[in-house]
N, C-alpha and C positions, 0 to 999 in steps of 0.2 A: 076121383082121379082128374075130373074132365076140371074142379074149381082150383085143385092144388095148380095144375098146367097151367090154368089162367093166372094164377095168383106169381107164378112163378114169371112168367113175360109181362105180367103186370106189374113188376116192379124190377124191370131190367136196369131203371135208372140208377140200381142200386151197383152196375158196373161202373160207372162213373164214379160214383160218390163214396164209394171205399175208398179206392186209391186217392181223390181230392180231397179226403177228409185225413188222410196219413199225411199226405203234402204239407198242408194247411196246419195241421200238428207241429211237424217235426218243425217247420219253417218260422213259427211263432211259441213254443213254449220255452223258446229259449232254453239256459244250461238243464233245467229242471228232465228236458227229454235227454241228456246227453248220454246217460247211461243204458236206455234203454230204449231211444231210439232207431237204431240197426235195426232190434226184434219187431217194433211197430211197422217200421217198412215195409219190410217184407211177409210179415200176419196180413197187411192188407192184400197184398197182393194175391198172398198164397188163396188169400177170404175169395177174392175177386174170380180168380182160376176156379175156385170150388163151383160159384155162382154159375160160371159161365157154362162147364159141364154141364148143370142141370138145366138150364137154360139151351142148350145145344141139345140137350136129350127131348127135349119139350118142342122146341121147332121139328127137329126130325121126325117125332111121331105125328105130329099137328099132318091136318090133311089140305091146310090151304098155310103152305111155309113160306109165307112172307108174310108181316104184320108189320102195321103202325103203330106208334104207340105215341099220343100226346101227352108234354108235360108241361109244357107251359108256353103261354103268348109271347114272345120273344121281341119282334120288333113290330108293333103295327101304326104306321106309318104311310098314312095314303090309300095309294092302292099297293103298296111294299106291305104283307100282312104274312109275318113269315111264324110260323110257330118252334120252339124250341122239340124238335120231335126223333126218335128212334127208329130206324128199319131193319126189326130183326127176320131177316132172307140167310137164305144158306151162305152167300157171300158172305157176309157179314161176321156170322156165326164161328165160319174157320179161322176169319181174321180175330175173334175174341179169343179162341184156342190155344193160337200161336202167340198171340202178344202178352196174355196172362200165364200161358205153359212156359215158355221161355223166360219169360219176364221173371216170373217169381225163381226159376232155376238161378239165372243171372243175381238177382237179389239175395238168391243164399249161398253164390259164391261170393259176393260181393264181402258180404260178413268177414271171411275167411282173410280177403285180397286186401279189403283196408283198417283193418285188425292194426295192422305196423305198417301204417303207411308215410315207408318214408321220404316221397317224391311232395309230400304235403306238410310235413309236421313243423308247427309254427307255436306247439308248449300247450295246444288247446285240440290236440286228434279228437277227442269225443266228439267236440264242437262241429269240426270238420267231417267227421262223417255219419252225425246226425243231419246236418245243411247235404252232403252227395246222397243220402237214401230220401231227403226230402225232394229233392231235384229228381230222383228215380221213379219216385212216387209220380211227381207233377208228371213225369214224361210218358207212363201209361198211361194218365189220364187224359189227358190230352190225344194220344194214338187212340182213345176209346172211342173218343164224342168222334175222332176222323172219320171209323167205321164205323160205328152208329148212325150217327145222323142221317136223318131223312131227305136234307136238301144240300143243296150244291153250298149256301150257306152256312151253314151245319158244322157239313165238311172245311170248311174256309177258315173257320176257328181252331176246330182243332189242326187243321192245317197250320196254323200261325202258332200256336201254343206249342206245337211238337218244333217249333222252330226256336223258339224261345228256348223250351228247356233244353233243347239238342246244345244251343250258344252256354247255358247255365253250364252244362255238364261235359260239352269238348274244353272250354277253361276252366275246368275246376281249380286244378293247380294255379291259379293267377300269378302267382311268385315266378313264373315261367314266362319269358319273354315269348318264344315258341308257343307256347300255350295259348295265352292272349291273342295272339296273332293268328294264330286258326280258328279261335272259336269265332273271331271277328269276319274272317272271310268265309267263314260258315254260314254268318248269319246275312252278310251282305249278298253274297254270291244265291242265297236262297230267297232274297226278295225280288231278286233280276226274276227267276220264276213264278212266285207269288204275282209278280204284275199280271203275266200271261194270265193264271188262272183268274183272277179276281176281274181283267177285262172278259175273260169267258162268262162269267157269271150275269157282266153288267149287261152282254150280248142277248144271253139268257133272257134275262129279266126284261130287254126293251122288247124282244120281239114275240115272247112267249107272256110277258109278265107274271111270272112263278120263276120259283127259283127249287118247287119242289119237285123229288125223283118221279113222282108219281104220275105227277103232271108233264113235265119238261120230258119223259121218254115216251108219253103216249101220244103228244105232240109235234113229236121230233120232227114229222112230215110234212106239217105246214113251214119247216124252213127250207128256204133257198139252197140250193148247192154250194153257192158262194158264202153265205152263211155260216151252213155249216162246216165247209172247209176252215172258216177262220175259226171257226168254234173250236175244232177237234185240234190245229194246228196251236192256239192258246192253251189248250190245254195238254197237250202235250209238252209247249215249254216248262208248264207248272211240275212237270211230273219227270221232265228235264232236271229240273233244280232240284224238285226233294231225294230223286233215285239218284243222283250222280251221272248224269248220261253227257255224251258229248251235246251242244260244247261249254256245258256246263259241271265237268266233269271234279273242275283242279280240287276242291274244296274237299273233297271226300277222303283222300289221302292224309291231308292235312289233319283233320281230323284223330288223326292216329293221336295226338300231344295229351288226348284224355286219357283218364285213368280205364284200364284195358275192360272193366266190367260195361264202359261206355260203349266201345269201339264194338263188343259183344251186341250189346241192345242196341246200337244202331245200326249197325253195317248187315246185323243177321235177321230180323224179327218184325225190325217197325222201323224206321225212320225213312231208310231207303225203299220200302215196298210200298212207301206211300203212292209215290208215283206209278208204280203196275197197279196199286188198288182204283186208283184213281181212271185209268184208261180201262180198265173191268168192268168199273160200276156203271162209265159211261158208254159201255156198248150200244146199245141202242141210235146212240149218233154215231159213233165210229163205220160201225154198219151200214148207216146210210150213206156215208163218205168215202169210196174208196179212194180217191186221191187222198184224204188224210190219215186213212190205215197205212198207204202206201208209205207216206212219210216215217210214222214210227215206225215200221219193219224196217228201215232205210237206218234211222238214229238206233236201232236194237242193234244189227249188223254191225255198224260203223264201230260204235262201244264196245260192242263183247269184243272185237278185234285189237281195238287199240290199249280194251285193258289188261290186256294178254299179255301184248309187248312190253307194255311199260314192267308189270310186273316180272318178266323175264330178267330186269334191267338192274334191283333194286336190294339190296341184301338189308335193309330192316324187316324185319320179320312180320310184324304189324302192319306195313306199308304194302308188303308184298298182299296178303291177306285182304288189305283193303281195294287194292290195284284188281285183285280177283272177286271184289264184291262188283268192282265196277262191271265187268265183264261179265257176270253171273246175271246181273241187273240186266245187262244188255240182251240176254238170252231170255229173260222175260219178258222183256218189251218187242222184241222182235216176236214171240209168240202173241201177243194181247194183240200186233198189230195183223197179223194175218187171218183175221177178224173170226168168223164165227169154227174155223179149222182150228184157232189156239185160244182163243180165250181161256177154256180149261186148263191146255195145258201150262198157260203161264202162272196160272195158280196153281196147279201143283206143284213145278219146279220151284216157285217162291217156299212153299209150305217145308219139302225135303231141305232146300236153301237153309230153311230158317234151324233146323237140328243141324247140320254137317258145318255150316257158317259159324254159326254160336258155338257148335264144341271147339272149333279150329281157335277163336278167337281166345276161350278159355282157356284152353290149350297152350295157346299162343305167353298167356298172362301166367299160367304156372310156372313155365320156361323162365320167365321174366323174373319170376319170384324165387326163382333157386340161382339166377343170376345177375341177384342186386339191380334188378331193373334193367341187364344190357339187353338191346334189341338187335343188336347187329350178328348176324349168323356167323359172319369168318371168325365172329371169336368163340362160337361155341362149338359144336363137334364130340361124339360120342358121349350125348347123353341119357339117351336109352336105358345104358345100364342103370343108371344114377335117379331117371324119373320113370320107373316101369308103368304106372298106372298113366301119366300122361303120355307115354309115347303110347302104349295101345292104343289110347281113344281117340288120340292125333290122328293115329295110323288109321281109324277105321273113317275118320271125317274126310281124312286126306284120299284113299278109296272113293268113298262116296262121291266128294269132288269131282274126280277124274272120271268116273261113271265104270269104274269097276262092277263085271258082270254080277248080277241082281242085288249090287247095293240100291240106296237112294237115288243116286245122279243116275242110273246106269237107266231107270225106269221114265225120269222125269225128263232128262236135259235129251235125252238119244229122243225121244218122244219129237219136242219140237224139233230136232234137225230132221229127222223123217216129216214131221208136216213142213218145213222149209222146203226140203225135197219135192213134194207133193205141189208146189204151185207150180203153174203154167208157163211156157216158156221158158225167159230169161232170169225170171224170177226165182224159179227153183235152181238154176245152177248159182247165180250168185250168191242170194241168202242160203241154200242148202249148204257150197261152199266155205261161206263166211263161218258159219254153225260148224261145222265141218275140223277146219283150219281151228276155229279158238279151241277145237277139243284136243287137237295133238298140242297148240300151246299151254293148254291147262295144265295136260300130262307134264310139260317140262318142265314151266315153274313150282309146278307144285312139289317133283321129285324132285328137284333142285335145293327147295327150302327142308324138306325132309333131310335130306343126304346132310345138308350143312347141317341141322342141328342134330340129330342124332346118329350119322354115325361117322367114321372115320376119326381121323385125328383130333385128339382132346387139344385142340389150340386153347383154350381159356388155363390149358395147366401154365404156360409160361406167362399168360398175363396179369394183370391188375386191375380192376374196378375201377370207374372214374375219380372216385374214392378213395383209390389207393390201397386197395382192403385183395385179399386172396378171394378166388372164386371157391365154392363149397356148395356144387351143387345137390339140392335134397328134393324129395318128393312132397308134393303141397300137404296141407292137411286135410283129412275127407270133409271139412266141409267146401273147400274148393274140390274135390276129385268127384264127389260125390254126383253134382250137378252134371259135371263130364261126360260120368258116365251111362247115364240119365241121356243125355244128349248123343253118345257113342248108340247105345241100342237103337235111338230113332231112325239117324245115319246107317243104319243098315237093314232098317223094317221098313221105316215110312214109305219108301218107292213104291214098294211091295205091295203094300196094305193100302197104300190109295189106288195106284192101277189095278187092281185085283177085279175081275168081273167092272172095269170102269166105274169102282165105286164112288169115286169125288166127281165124277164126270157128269155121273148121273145126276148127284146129289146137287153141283152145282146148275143144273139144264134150267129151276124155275127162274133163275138170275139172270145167267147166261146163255140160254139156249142150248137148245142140243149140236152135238159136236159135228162136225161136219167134216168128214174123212175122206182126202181126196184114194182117189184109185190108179192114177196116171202119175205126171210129174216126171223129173228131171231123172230119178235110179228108180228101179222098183225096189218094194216098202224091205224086202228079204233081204236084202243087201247091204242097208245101210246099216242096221247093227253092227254086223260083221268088218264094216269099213270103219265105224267108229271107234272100235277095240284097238284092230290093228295099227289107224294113226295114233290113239292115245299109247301104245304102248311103242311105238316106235318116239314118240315123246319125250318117255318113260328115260328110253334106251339110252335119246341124246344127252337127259342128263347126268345119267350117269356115268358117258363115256366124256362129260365135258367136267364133272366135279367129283364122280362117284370112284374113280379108280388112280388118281393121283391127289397131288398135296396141294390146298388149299391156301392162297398166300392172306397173313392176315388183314394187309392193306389190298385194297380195291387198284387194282392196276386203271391206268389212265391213259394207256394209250391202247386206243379199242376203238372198233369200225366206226363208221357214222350213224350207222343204225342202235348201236349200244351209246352211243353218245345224245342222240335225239329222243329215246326210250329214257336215259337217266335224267333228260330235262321236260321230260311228262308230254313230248310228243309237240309241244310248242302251244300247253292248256294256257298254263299261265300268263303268257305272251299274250296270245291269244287274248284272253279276257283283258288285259291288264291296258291292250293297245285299244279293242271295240269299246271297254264297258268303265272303265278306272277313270281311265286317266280323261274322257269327254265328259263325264258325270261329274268329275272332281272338279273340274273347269267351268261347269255351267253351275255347279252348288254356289262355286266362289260368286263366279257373277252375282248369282242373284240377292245372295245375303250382303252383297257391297252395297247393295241400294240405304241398306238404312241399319248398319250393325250392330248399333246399339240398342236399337225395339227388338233386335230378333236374338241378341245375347240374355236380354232383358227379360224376355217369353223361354226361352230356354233354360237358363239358369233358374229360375221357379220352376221350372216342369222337371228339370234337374235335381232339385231338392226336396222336392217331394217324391219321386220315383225313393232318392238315397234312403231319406227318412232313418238317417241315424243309423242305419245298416253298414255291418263291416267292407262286405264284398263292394259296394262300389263308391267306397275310400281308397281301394287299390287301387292299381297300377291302369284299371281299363277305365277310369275316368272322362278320358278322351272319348271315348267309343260311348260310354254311357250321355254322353252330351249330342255326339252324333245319333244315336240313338233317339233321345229324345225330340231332336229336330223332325227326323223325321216320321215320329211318332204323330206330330204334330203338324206338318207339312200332309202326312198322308191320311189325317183324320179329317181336317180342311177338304181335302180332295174328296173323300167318302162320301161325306155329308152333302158333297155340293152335287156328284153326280147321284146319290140316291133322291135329293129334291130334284135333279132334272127327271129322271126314269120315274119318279113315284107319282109324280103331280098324272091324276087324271085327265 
């Protein structure tokens, strides 16, 4: 028993190397995999999910649950001696659960969703979605080495990889002007981040000289306060960018322009929890930093608020669903940051997140499929009847969401406003508050999108398709319902089954420490459930006394407060980035390449053409991007290289 456990952590790397070996596949056999690529994708994944099980069963009985494991020398350079290595810890373990549980679900609705996909079809769909399940592929793999890895380095890869394939797969559609155009501010808006973390790391590295967990949190002590505040405050930007958080927020909606099985694996599972795993793993310095706990409780609050409103604002169906990942995201990070009182629970709510999110978004994508791709709710309306199996499962995510008594949210989200509650001071009435306030606005956006799509008046009977075509709405086929419902059941156990005798709590204490439960605070602990129900259902009420009992007009009226007016222009995200971070970036790029533009078109266009390499995708339309791309590919490998010879040199 004791050599199968061994053998079984001893070859974890074998999480990795399924899903990169499907990628790698589908991505290179050309037409040869066209037929039967789909099934490869998701066999690995399903493979990987299996692994991971056994592997999660094997740490949990283990009596010392955190292991290293070396796989290979990776960069050694100087005193920079980093090894390519794995930490499989209880953290880490739940995050392989969730990303290959979901992951593989997503993967065999995917089957189903791009089967006739006709938002793509260019006379070669095999082709097209052998290249989306290779992209699918690459994108758990990459979320694997995030949570894996053993050093902040590690992490930094697949940090960067899950960024890439995110940009591969919010443009799939390229033929899509929209489309191009968000996977583009996906990936820029997420390097403004990426800086934050990778100066964290170089912080790291000068004053600890490791970049390993091992090392860096048993050390944490010999840094300064000043230090660390810049430490935890960088890395928070990082984790700003990958989760969607203000004021890095706009990119995430945008996002919607991918094909829905996307919008499912990012928004629900992995892309956006990067950021909460990221401020998790790094407890250790968090802890020692209360000024920079302070901050994230501060950006958790601010977020979960302001993605409430927008989502109040917003009748794409997709968009709204994303506007509430933001805000869900916010309620985790505001839990990671009220330091050793949430750590847990912001992984739990992440975990429940990741079933009730993902069914909503699948959900979301069947709707979509019985209605030729519209997203817009005023045209749909009493579809219930028409999609039985996706409005139940909607309906029980949509529960879940709102923290419907002893679903999923009801255990997880009520959890951190009670520890919000539970700080000192002024602390527990604003963030308890904040927490508070986005649960009755949960309640209303979400009844709202409910009410418009399933029930009341069939407005799509008098309409048309963009297409021109009759609406005929039908119920998906079970290999889209299937996963659903799959994801329905979790949304109404998982709360349960991880609060139950504090069993994630526990299980997470060698990671994360044990939980620390205040007894004071702003309400006592009895109260606040009871407070949370009644504003969520008073939420509930308004929108159904604002969309639930009269006629729905099909165009979006335009003369509306200022408040619905500033919520439908994202709160002033866009602006915002577009006046700090666009337009002084765009101005100092020009500068500098006017110095000499013919060396630097010259180094680019080869770096250009070798990335292409005769590949279809970037003969389309993002050309542009791909050339910027590759500048700064190469602008930011220059930079790497020069500060790892300053920091390495002994």
């Amino acid at each position: 028993m004791q050599s199968a456990q061994g053998a079984v952590q001893g070859n974890a790397w074998l999480l990795i190397a399924l899903p990169l070996l499907g990628a790698t596949v589908l991505l290179l056999a050309g037409r040869r995999a066209n037929g039967w690529g789909h099934l490869l994708g998701s066999a690995t994944v399903i493979a990987t999910f299996a692994y991971g099980v056994a592997l999660f069963a094997s740490i949990a009985r283990d009596a010392e649950p955190v292991r290293e494991l070396h796989v290979f020398s990776w960069i050694p350079v100087n005193a920079l001696q980093v090894d390519f290595g794995l930490r499989l810890d209880p953290l880490s373990m739940v995050f392989v659960l969730l990303i290959t549980g979901v992951g593989a679900l997503i993967h065999l609705y995917s089957i189903g969703y791009m089967a006739h996909d006709q938002q793509g079809r260019t006379g070669r769909d095999n082709t097209e979605r052998r290249r989306f399940f290779g992209y699918l592929n690459l994108f758990v793999a990459a979320m694997l080495i995030l949570v894996l890895g053993n050093s902040f380095l590690t992490l930094y890869l697949g940090w960067e990889g899950v960024g890439l394939a995110s940009y591969l797969l919010i443009g799939f559609w390229q033929h899509r002007p929209t489309a191009a155009a968000a996977a583009t501010k996906a990936f820029v808006m997420n390097r403004v981040g990426d800086v934050g973390l990778a100066l964290a790391i170089f912080l790291l590295f000068a004053k600890l000289g490791t970049t390993q967990y091992t090392e860096v949190f048993a050390r944490a002590g010999e840094l300064s306060s000043g230090v660390l505040l810049a430490i935890t405050l960088l890395l928070l930007l990082g984790a700003c960018g990958k989760s969607g958080q203000v004021p890095l927020q706009a990119w995430l909606p945008d996002a919607m322009e991918g094909p829905t099985p996307v919008s499912a694996l990012i928004h629900a599972a992995t892309m956006v929890t990067a950021g909460v795993y990221l401020i998790a793993r790094s407890n250790p310095l968090y802890t020692l930093s209360p000024d920079g706990r302070l901050v994230v409780t501060i950006i958790g609050a601010v977020t979960l608020l302001v993605g409430c409103v927008i989502g109040c604002a917003y009748d794409d169906i997709k968009k709204v669903l994303a506007y509430s990942t933001v805000s869900q995201i916010g309620y985790m990070i505001l839990a990671v940051g009220l330091g050793p009182a949430g750590y847990a629970l912001g992984i739990m709510h992440l975990l429940t997140h990741g079933f009730f999110k993902a069914g909503l978004f699948l959900g979301a994508g069947s709707v979509m499929h019985a209605m030729r791709d519209e997203v817009n709710m005023r045209k749909f309306g009493g579809l219930a009847k028409y999609l039985p199996i996706t409005f139940a499962t909607f309906a029980l995510g949509y529960l879940a969401l709102i923290g419907f008594p002893f679903l999923s949210g009801f255990y997880s989200k009520d959890a951190i406003i009670e520890a919000a509650f539970g700080q000192e001071g002024w602390r527990g009435w604003v963030f308890g508050g904040a927490a508070l306030l986005g649960a009755a606005l949960t309640a209303f956006y979400m009844t709202r999108l409910v009410l418009l799509t399933f029930f009341g008046e069939k407005r799509w009977e008098k309409l048309k398709s963009e297409d021109g075509h009759d609406f005929h709405p039908h119920e998906s086929p079970a290999i889209m319902t299937g996963p659903m419902i799959v994801l329905a059941i979790g949304s109404v156990g998982a709360g349960m089954f991880l609060a139950s005798g504090d069993r994630l709590v526990t299980f997470l204490a060698p990671t994360l420490g044990e939980l620390q439960e205040s007894h004071g605070g702003a309400l006592p602990h009895s109260v606040i459930p009871i407070l949370t129900v009644a504003l969520s259902a008073l939420g509930a009420l308004a929108a159904w006394l604002l969309v639930g009992r009269k006629p729905v007009p099909v165009t979006r009226p335009e003369r509306v407060s200022p408040v619905v007016r500033a919520a439908r222009a994202d709160l002033g995200g866009n602006a915002l980035n577009d006046a700090v971070a666009v337009k002084p970036t765009a101005g100092l790029t020009r500068g500098l390449v006017t110095f000499d533009r013919a060396a630097v078109d010259g180094a680019v266009n080869g770096l250009v053409a070798a990335l292409q390499g005769g590949s279809g995708w970037a003969r389309r339309r993002q050309n542009g991007f791909v050339r910027s791309y590759a500048l700064s590919m190469l602008c930011g490998g220059v930079l790497l290289i020069g500060a790892l010879m300053v920091v390495g040199t002994p």
